[in-house]
C-alpha positions as CSV (number, residue, x, y, z in Angstrom):
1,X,0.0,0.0,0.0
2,X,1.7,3.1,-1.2
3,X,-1.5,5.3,-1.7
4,X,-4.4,6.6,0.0
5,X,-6.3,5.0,-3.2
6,X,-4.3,1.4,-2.6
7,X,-7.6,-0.2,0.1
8,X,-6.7,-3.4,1.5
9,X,-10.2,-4.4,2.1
10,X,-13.9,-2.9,1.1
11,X,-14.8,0.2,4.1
12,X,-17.9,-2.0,5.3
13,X,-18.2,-4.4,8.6
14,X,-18.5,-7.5,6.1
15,X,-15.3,-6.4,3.7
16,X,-13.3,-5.9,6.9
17,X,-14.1,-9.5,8.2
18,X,-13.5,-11.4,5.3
19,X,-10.1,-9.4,5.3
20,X,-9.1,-10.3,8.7
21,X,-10.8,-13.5,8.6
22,X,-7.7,-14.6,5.9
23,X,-5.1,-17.0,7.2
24,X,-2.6,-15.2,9.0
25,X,-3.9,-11.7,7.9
26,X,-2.0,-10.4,11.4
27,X,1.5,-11.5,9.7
28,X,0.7,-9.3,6.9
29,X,3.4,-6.1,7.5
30,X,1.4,-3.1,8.9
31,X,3.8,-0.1,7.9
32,X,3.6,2.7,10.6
33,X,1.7,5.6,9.5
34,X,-0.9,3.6,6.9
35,X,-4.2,2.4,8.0
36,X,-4.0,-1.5,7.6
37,X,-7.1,-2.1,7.0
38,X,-8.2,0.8,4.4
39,X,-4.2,2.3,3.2
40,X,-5.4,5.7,4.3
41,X,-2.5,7.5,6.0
42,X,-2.8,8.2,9.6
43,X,-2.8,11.9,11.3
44,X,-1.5,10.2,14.4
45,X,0.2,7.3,13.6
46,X,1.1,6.8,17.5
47,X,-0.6,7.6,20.8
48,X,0.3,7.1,24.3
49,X,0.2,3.2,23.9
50,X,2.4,2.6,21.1
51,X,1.6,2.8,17.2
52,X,-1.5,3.0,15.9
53,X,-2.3,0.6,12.8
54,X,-6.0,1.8,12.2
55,X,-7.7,5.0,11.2
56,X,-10.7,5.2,13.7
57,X,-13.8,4.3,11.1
58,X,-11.8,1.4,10.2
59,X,-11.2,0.6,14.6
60,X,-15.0,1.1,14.8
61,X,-15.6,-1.6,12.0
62,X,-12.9,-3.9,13.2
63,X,-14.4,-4.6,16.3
64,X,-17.9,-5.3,14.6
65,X,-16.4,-7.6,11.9
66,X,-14.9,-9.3,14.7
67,X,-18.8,-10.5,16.3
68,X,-19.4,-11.4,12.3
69,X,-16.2,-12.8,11.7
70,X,-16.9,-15.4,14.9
71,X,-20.6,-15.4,13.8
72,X,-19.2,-17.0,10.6
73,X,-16.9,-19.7,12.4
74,X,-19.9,-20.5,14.6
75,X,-22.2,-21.5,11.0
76,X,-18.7,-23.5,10.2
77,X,-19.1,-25.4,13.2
78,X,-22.5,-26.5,12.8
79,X,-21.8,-27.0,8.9
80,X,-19.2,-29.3,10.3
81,X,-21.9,-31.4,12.1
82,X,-24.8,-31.3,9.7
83,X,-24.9,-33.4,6.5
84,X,-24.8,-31.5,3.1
85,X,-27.9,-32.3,2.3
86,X,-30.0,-30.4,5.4
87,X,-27.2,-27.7,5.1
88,X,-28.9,-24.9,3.1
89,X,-32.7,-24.6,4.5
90,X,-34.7,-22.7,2.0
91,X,-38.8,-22.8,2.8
92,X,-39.4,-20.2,0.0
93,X,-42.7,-21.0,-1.8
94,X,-41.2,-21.4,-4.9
95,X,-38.4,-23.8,-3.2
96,X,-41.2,-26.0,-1.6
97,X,-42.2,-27.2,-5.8
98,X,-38.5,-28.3,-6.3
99,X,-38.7,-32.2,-7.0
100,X,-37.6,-33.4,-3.1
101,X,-39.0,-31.0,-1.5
102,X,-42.7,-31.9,-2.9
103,X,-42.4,-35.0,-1.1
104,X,-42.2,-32.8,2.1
105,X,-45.3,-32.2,4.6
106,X,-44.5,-28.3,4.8
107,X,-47.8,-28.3,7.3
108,X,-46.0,-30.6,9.7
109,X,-43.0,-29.0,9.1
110,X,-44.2,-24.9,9.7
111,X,-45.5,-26.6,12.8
112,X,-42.5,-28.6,13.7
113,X,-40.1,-25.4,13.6
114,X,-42.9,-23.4,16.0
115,X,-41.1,-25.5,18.6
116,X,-39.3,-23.0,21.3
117,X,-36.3,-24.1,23.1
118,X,-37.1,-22.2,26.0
119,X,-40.6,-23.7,27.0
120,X,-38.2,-26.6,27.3
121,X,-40.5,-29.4,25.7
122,X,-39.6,-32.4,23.9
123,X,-40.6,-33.1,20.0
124,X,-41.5,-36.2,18.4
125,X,-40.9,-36.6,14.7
126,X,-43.0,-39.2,13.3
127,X,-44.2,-40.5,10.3
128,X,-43.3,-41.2,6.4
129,X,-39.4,-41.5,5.1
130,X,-38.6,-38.7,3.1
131,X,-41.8,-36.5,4.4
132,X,-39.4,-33.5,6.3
133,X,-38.3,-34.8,9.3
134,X,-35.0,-34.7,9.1
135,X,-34.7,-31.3,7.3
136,X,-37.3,-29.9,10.0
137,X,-34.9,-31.4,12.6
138,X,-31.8,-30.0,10.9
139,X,-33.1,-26.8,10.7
140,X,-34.7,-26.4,14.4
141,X,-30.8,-27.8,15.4
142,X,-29.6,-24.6,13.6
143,X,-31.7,-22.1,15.4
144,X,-30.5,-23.8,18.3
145,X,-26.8,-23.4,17.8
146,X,-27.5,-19.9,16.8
147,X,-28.2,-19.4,20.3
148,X,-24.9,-20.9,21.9
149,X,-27.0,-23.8,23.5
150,X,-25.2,-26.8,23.8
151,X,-26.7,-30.0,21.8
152,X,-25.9,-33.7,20.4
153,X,-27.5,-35.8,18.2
154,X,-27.1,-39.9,18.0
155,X,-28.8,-42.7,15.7
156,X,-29.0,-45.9,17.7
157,X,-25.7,-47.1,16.3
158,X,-23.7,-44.1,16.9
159,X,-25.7,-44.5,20.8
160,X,-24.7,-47.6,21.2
161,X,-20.8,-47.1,20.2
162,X,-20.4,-44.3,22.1
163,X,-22.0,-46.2,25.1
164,X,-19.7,-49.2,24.6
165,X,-16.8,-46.8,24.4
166,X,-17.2,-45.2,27.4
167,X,-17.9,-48.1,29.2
168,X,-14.5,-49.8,28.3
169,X,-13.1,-46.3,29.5
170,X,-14.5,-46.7,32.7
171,X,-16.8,-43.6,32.3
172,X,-20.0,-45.5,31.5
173,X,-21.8,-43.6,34.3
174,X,-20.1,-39.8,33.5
175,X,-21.4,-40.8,29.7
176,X,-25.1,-41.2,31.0
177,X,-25.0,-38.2,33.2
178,X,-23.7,-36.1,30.1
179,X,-26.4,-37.3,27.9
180,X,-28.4,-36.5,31.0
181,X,-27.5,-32.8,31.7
182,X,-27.2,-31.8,27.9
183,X,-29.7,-28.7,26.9
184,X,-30.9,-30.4,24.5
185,X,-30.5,-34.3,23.0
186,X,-31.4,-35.6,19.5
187,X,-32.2,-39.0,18.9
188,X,-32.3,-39.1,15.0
189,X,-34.2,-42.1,12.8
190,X,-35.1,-43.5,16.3
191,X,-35.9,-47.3,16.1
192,X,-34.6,-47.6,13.1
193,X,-31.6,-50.1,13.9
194,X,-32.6,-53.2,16.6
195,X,-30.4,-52.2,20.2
196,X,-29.6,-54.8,22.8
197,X,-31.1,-54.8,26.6
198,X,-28.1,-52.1,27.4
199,X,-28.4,-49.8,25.3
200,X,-32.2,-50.0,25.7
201,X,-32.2,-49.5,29.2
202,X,-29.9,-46.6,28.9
203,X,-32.5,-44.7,26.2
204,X,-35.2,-45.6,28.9
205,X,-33.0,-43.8,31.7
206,X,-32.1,-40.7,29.8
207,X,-35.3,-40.0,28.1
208,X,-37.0,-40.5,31.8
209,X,-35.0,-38.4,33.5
210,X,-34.5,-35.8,30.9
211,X,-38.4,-35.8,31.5
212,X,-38.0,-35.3,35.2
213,X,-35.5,-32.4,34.5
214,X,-37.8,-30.7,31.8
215,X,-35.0,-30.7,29.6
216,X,-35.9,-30.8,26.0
217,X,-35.5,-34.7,24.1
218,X,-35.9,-34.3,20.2
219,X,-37.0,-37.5,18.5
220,X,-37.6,-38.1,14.7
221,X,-38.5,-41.3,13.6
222,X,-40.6,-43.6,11.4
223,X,-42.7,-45.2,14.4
224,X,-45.9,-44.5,16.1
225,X,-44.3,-43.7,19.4
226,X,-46.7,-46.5,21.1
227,X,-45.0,-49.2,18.7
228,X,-41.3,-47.6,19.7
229,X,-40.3,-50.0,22.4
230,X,-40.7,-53.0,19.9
231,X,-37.4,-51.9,18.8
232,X,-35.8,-52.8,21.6
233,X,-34.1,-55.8,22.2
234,X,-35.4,-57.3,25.6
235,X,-36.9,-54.0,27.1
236,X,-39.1,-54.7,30.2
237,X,-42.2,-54.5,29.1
238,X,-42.9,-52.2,32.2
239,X,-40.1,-49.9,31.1
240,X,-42.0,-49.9,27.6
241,X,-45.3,-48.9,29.0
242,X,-43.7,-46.3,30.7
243,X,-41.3,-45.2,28.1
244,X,-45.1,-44.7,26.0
245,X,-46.2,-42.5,28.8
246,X,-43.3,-40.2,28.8
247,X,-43.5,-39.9,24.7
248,X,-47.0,-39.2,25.1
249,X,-47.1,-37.0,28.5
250,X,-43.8,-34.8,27.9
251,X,-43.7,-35.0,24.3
252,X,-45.0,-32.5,21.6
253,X,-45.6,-35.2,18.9
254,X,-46.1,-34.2,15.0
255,X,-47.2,-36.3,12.3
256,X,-45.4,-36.0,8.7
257,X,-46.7,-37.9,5.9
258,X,-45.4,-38.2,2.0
259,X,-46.6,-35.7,-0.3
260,X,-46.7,-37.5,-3.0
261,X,-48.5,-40.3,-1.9
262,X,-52.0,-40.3,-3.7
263,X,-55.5,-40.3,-1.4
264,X,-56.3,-43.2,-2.7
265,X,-53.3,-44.9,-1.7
266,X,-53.4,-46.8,1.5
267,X,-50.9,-45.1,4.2
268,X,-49.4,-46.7,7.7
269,X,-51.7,-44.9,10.2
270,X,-49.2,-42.7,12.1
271,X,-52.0,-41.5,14.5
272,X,-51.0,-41.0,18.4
273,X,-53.8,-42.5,20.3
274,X,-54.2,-40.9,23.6
């Protein structure tokens, strides 16, 4: 930079972060007297504290391209977690007549992303493959990480691995008390895979005392949540009867069903009977 014309970045809070959000921008040399950011010259290229490397509009948009540029790595991290294909959430009208997303029950959905972490209820999921409720999961898990709470989602496979894991580690019980205390749990495609007596009894003891705790339990899955414990290997059919109750007392359950299925076509009757 050897001009006042020579900008190192565009004078706006989004041009500044994407130019100090660059790999070691903060090696780049700063000569004394020039505004790194902008290539103005300074008036006062030095105060009481040492030299001064910005002009002060640019000072006054660093520090708010530094909330955007951590905004930004906060969407990385969740990108990091959810699969490309829930990634970009667009419930446009004109989006909802694309090919997969006609499949999609956007009633179900509109009512599934009404849910508000902080009444701190559970959600059920049920209903047809391909019908939303995975997206609608995926995109209620965004909003959720958008406000800095803390969340983890398992299948029954991944449950059951980690489980195992942790048990070999001698931290069975600080696993269960995680899974526990988190803000908010995700059980996705629940029932899907058969789990042994274990891991059956450890869904059973989270999901009942997540209950007791009022700490919000997201479920999506392809079961009537009265035909659920059939999935598991061995439960007691007590702990089923009660596992029921808690879907049905605690739980905010919504229904999606395949848009492209026909009315005349005969569907699985997804109904919750109280």
């Amino acid at each position: 930079m050897n001009s006042d014309s020579d900008k190192a970045c565009d004078v706006t809070v989004e041009g500044v972060a994407k130019y100090i959000s660059r790999p070691n921008w903060q090696a780049d040399e700063k000569t004394l007297g020039i505004c790194a950011l902008c290539g103005k010259r300074l008036s006062e290229p030095t105060d009481d504290y040492g030299p001064v490397y910005y002009c002060d509009r640019m000072r006054s948009l660093y520090d708010q391209a530094g909330q955007l540029v951590e905004l930004w790595k906060h969407q990385e991290r969740f990108n990091e977690l959810c699969p490309k294909l829930y990634r970009q959430i667009d419930s446009r009208a004109e989006a909802r007549e694309e090919s997969r997303a006609r499949r999609i029950d956007w009633k179900a959905y509109d009512k599934a992303l009404a849910w508000d972490y902080g009444q701190g209820s559970s959600l059920m999921l049920c209903g047809d493959s391909g019908a939303g409720k995975s997206t609608a999961m995926w995109h209620i898990l965004r909003k959720v990480h958008n406000l800095r709470v803390g969340w983890e989602i398992y299948s029954g496979r991944k449950l059951a691995d980690a489980y195992f894991r942790a048990c070999r580690d001698g931290a069975g019980e600080a696993f269960v008390q995680r899974l526990v205390r988190l803000p908010v749990l995700v059980f996705d495609d629940f029932g899907k895979e058969q789990i042994g007596e274990a891991v059956s009894s450890l869904i059973f003891e989270v999901i009942n005392s997540r209950c007791e705790e009022c700490l919000p339990t997201l479920i999506t899955t392809r079961f009537r949540s009265d035909s659920l414990p059939q999935r598991f290997e061995k439960i007691d059919i007590t702990k089923g009867t009660d596992l029921v109750r808690r879907f049905q007392d605690y739980f905010e359950i919504v229904v999606f069903r395949d848009q492209t299925i026909t009315s005349t076509q005969p569907k699985q009757n997804h109904e919750q009977t109280r």
